[in-house]
C-alpha positions in Angstrom: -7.5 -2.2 -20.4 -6.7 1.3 -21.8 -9.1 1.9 -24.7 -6.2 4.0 -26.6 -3.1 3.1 -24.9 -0.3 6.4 -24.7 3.4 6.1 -25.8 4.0 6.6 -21.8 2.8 5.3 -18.8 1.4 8.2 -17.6 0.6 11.5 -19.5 3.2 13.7 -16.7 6.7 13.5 -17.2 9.2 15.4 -15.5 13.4 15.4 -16.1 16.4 16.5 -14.6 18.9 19.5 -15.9 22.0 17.7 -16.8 23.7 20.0 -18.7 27.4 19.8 -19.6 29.3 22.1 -21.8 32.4 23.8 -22.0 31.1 27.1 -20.7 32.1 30.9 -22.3 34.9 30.6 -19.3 36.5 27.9 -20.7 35.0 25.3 -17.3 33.6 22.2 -17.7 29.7 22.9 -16.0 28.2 19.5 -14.8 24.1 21.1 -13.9 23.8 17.3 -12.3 26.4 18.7 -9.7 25.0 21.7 -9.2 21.8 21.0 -8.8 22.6 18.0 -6.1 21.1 15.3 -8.0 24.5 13.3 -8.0 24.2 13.2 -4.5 19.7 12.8 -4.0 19.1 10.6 -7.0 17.5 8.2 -4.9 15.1 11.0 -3.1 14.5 12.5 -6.7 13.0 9.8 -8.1 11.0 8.8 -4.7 9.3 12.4 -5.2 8.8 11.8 -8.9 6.6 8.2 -7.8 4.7 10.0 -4.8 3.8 12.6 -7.5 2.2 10.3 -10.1 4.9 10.7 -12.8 6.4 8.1 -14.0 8.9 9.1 -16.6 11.6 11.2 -16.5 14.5 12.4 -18.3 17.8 11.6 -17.9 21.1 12.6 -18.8 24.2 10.7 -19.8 27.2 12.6 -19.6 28.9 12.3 -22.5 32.0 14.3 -22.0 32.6 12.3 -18.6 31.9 8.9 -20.0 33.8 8.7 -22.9 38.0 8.9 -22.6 39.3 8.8 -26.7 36.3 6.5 -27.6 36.5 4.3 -24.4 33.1 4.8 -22.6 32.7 3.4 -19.1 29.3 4.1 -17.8 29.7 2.9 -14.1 28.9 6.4 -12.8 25.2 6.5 -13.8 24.5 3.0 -12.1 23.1 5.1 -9.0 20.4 6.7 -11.0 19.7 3.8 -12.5 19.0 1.7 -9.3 17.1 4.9 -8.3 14.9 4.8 -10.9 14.4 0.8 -11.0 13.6 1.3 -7.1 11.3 4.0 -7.7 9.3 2.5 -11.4 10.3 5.5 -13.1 10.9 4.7 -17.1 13.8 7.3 -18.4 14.7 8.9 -21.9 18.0 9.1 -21.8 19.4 12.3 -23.2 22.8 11.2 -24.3 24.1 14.8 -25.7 22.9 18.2 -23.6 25.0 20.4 -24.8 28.8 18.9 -24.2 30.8 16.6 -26.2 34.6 15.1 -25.3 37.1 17.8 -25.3 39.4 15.8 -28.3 36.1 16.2 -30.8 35.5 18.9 -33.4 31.9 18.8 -33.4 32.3 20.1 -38.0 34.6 16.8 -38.3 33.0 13.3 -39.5 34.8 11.9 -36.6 32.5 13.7 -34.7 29.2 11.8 -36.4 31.3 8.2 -35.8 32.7 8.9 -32.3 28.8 10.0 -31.6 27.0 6.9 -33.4 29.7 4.6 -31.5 28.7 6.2 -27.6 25.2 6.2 -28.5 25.7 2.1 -29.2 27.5 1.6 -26.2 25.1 3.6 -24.2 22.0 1.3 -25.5 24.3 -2.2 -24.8 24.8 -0.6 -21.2 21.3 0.8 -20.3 19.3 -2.0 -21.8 19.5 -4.8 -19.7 19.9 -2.8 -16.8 16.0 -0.9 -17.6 12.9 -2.5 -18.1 11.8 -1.6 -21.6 10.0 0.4 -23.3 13.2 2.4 -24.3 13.7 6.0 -25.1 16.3 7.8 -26.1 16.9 11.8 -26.8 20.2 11.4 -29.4 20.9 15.4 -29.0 19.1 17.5 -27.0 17.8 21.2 -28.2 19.6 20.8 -31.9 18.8 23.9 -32.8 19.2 26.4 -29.4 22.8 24.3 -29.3 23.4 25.7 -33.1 22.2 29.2 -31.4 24.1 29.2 -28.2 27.7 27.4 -29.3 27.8 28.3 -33.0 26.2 32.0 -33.4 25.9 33.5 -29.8 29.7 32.2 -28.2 28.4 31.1 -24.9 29.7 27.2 -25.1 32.3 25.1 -27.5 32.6 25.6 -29.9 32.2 29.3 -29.0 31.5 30.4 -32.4 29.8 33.5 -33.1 28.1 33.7 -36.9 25.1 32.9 -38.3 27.3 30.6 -41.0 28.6 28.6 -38.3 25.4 28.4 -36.3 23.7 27.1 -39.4 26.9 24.3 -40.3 26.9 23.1 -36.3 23.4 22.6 -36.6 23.5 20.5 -39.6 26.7 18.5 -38.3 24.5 17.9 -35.4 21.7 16.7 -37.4 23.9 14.3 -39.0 25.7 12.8 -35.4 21.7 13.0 -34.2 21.1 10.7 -37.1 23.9 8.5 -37.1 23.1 7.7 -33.1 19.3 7.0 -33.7 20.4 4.1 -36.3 23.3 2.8 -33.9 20.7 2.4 -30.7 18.0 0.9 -33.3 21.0 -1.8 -34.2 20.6 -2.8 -30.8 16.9 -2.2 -30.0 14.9 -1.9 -33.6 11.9 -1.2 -31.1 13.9 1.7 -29.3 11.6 4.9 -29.7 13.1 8.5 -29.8 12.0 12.1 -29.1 13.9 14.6 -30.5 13.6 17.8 -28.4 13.9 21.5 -29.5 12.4 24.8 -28.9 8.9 25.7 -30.3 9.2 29.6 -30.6 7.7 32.2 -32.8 9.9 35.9 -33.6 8.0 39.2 -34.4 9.1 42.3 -35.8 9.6 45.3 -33.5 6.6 47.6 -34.6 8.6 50.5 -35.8 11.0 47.8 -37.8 8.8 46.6 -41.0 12.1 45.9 -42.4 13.0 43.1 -39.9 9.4 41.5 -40.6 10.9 38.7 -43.0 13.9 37.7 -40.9 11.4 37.6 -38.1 9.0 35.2 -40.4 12.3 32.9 -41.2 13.2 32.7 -37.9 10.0 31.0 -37.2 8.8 29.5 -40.0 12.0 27.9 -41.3 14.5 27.8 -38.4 12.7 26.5 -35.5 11.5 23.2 -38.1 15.2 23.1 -40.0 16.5 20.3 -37.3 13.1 18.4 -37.3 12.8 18.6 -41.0 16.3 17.6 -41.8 15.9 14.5 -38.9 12.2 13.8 -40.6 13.9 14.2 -44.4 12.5 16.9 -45.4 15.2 18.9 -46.0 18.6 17.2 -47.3 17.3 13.8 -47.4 21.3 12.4 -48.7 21.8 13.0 -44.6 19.4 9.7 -44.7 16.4 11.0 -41.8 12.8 9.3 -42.3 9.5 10.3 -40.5 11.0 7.0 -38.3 14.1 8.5 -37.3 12.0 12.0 -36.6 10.0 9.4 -34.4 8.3 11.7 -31.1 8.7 15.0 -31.4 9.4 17.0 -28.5 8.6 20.9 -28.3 9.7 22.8 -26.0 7.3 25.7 -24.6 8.4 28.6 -21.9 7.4 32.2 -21.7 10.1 33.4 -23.4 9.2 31.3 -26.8 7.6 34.4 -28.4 10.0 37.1 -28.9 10.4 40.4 -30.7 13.7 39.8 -33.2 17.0 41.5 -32.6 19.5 41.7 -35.1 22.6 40.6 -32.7 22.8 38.4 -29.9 19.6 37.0 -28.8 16.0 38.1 -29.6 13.7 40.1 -26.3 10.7 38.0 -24.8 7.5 39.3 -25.9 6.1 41.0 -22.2 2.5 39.1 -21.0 -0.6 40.6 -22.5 1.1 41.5 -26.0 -1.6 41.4 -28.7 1.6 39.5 -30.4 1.4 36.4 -28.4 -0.2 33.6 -30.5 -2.4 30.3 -28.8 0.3 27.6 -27.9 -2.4 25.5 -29.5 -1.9 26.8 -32.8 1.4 26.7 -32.5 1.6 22.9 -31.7 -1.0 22.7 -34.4 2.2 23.7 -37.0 4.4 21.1 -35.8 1.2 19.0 -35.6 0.0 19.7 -39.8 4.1 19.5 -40.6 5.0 16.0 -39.7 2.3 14.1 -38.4 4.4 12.0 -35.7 3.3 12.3 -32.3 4.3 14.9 -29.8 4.9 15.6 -26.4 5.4 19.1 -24.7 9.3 18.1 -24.3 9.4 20.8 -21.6 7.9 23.4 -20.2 7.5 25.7 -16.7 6.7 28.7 -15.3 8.8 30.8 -13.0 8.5 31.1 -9.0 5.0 32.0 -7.7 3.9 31.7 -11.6 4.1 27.9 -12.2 0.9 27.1 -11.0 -0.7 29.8 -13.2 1.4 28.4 -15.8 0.8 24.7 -15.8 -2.9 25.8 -15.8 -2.8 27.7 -19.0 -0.4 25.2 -20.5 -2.7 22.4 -19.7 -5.7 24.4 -21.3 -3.4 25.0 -24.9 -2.5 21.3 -24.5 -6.1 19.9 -24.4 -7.4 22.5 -27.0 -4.8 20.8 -29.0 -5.8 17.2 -28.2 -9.7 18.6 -28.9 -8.4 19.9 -32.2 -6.9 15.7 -32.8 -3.4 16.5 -32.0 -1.6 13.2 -30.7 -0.3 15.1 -27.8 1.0 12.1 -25.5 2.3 13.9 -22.6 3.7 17.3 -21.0 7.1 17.1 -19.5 7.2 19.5 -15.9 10.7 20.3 -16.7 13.0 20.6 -14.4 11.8 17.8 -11.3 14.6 20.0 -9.3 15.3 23.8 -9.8 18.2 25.0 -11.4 20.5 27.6 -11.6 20.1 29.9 -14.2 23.7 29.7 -16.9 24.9 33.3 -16.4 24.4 34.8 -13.4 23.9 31.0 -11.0 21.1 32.2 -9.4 17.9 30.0 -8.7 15.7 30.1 -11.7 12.5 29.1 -9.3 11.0 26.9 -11.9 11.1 23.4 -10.4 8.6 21.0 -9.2 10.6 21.2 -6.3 12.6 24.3 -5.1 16.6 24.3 -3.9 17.2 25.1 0.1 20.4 25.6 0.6 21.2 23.4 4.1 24.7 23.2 5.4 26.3 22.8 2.5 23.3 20.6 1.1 20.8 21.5 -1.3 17.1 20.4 0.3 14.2 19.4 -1.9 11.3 21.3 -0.9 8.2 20.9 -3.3 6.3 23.9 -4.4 2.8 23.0 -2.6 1.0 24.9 -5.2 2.5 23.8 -8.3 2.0 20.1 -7.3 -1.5 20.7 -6.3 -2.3 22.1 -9.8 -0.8 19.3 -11.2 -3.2 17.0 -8.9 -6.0 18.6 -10.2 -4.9 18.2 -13.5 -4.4 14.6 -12.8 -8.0 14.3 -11.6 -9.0 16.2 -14.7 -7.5 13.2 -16.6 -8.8 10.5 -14.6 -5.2 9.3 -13.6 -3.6 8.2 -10.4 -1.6 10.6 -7.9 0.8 8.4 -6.9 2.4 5.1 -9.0 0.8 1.6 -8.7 3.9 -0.7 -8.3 3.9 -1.4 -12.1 2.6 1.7 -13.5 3.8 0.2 -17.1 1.1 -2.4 -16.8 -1.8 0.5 -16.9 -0.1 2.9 -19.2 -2.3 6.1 -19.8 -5.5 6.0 -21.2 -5.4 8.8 -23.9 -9.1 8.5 -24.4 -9.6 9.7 -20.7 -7.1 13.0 -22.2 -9.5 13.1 -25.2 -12.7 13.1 -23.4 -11.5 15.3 -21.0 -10.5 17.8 -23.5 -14.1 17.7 -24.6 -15.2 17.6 -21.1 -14.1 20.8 -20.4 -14.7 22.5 -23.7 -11.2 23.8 -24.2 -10.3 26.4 -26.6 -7.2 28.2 -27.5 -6.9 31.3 -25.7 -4.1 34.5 -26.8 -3.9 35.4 -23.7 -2.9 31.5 -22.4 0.7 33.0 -21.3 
């Protein structure tokens, strides 16, 4: 019996793009298409199980399900006999990034039309999954606010930091309004709310850009998870319940040097500028006290090895430091083409080979052999037992580990 039982099963998670907005071109983008996982679901999930992970997220599609407020949910059977053949638990991510084309996402129809999908989603998905369940209402609150409402790229293609600041809080409110409709169903259903962790610098020669840079990251990154934790305007009724998990997001391009218009430049490896990720999570840790998991992160092409290794040492400097870090999501399970130009980003546990007219799953050999060592680190399992919820993850073995090996944050972790 685990001496301090995790959240998860085990302390790996993985996921699978499934983004679908109304693109700057006016197209509907589905990345479950693209990236073939309609069409492998069942291999997907197989690859998850022989890896040792065994959660992953999963998208709803929420623009394709729901026709004027009638939702039929059919199409995501086949992942979810996939994932019941393979023991994989999901978290359902029932918003990433699109919404049915009759909604204005500033409209309170919007926040019912949301709270009634996310109801019918939990009546659908529940008997169909073993429990425990987990759901992400909207995914990335606050890059959506960025990308839809101040940059143009996706619906509502607005372009101002005014509307970027109102979609986020109409988000906040539909975010809200789900998490209570899926509790009417399931008070035990858990959630984990998933945004960006990032930190903005002034360029050197610009001390006059030093404060936007400093609200940026001190007060826009949190304003989603403060307003869903209550923090900030409490009338839009979030609690440190409704917060629940908190999931941050961590890539290379987190820390960035500010730009006035259009988004900010990554901060280049080695910069003296680059703060600890541990100290980082350490911010979100002191600010709301839930527990956390790295809701995403991965490094790019021959780099993700590398990566997952100085992610791993942030991560356990943090669980050292008495963080309740319950897991790091490898995020994507599948490569993924990048938005704008389609190309393959290269940062999947597995990589894309074009076949025929196929896309082949090919692992990365040394990305899942760093994670094996990790795994070993951590005194878990490489491959799934055939209930892996019945010996969920020992976080004591993550805590004395991270003692173990003496970890310490490092400025040069990127």
């Amino acid at each position: 019996m685990a001496r301090h039982p995790g959240i998860f099963p085990t302390f790996f998670l993985s996921g699978f793009e499934c983004s679908n907005f109304l693109w700057k071109d006016g197209a509907r983008r589905n990345l479950v298409s693209e990236t073939g996982h309609d069409c492998h679901a069942p291999e997907d999930y197989r690859i998850l199980s022989s890896l040792g992970i065994a959660v992953a997220r999963e998208g709803i599609p929420w623009p394709l399900v729901d026709r004027d407020g009638a939702c039929d949910f059919s199409m995501i059977d086949p992942y979810i006999e996939a994932m019941n053949a393979s023991k994989i638990l999901p978290i359902w991510d029932l918003c990433h990034y699109g919404y049915p084309d009759d909604l204005d996402p500033f409209s309170d129809a919007f926040v019912d039309r949301f709270a009634q999908y996310c109801r019918a989603a939990a009546h659908y998905v529940m008997p169909k999954v073993r429990g425990p369940h987990f759901f992400t209402p909207i995914n990335e609150i606050t890059f959506f606010s960025f990308c839809a409402g101040e940059w143009g790229w996706a619906a509502p293609y607005r372009c101002s930091r005014e509307d970027r600041a109102r979609l986020l809080k109409a988000l906040c409110r539909a975010a809200i309004a789900g998490v209570r409709a899926i509790r009417e169903v399931d008070p035990e259903a858990r959630m984990v709310h998933i945004d960006p962790l990032v930190r903005v610098v002034a360029p050197r020669d610009r001390p006059d850009q030093v404060e936007a840079a400093r609200y940026e990251t001190h007060v826009d990154t949190f304003l989603a998870w403060d307003i869903l934790c209550g923090r900030e305007l409490p009338e839009y009724g979030g609690s440190p319940e409704i917060l629940d998990i908190v999931g941050a997001n961590v890539y290379s391009f987190g820390q960035m040097e500010y730009r006035e218009n259009g988004p900010h430049a990554p901060l280049p490896p080695g910069d003296e500028r680059i703060a600890p990720l541990c100290d980082m999570l350490d911010t979100v840790w002191q600010r709301y006290r839930r527990p956390m998991i790295i809701g995403e992160t991965s490094g790019l092409g021959q780099g993700r090895p590398d990566w997952l290794r100085d992610v791993m040492g942030e991560s356990l400097a943090a669980v050292r430091r008495g963080m309740d870090l319950q897991g790091v999501c490898l995020f994507p399970a599948v490569d993924m083409p990048d938005w704008h130009t389609g190309e393959w980003v290269g940062n999947g546990i597995c990589d894309l080979h074009e076949d025929n007219g196929d896309l082949r799953r090919v692992p990365n050999q040394a990305y899942v052999n760093e994670l094996r060592r990790w795994q070993k680190e951590l005194n878990r399992v490489t491959s799934l037992d055939e209930d892996p919820s019945s010996d969920p993850v020992d976080l004591q073995d993550v805590v004395d580990a991270a003692h173990r090996l003496n970890m310490q944050p490092d400025k040069d972790w990127a």
